[in-house]
N, C-alpha and C positions, 0 to 999 in steps of 0.2 A: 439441503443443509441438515444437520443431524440434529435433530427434537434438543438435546440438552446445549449445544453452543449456539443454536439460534434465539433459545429463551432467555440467554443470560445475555446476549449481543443487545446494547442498544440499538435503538434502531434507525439515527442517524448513523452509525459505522455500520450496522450492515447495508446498506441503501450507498453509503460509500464503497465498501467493497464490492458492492454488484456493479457497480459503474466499472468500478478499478478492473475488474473482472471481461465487462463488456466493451473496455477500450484495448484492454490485453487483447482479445480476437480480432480485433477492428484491426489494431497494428498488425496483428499477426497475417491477417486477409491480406493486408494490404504492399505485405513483402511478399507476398505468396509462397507463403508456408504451410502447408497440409498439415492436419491435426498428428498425421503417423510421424512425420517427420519432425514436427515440433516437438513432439513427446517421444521421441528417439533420441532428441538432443540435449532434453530436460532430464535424460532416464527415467521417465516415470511412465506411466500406464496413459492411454489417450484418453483412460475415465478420470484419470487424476487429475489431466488438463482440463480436459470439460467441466471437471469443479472448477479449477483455478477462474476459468474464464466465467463461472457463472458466479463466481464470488462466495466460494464457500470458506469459510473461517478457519476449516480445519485442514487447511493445504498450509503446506509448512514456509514458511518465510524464506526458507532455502531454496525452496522451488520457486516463489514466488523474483527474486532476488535472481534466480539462473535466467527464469525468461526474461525478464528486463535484460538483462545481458544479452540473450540471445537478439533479443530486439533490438539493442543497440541505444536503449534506454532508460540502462542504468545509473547515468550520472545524477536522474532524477531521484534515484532513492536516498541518497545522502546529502539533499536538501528537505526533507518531510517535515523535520520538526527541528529546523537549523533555528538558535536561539535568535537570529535577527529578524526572522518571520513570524516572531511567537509573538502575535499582535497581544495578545491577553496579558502574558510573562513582563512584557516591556511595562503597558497600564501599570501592572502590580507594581513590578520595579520606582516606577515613576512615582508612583501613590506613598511609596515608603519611602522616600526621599525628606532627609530633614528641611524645613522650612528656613533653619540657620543653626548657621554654625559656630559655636562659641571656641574663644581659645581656649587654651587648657591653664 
């Protein structure tokens, strides 16, 4: 990971991207997809995968976003931060809810 995006990364998101990273490979093993041929279909470099896979910050969401696709596991990304899962947003929502409501 590169000295200035690792220092600024919290470090529960990075500890989540290394997951995201090391479940990417696991899928990918598990279709039996080779690193060359992965990274043939992604256009990128097999070093560039090998970040993606180890959870590096600085792989572009584009790449990251094609292997989903290529995995067949993309429908997951347009659930990440769906407002009905946003357990914290809803609390808030809910917390700012008038008590009553008067007529006008």
């Amino acid at each position: 990971m590169p000295q200035l995006l690792s220092s600024s990364l919290p470090l529960p998101a990075a500890r989540a991207l290394r997951r995201l990273g090391h479940d990417l490979a696991l899928a990918r093993r598990k279709r039996r997809i080779s690193t060359a041929d992965m990274a043939s279909r992604l256009f990128v470099s097999r070093d560039t995968l090998w970040r993606l896979e180890k959870g590096d910050p600085s792989v572009s969401m584009g790449t990251l976003a094609t292997a989903l696709f290529i995995l067949q596991l993309h429908d997951r990304l347009s659930h990440l931060a769906a407002p009905g899962s946003d357990e914290l947003g809803l609390n808030l929502e809910e917390e700012r809810l008038p008590q009553r409501i008067r007529r006008a």
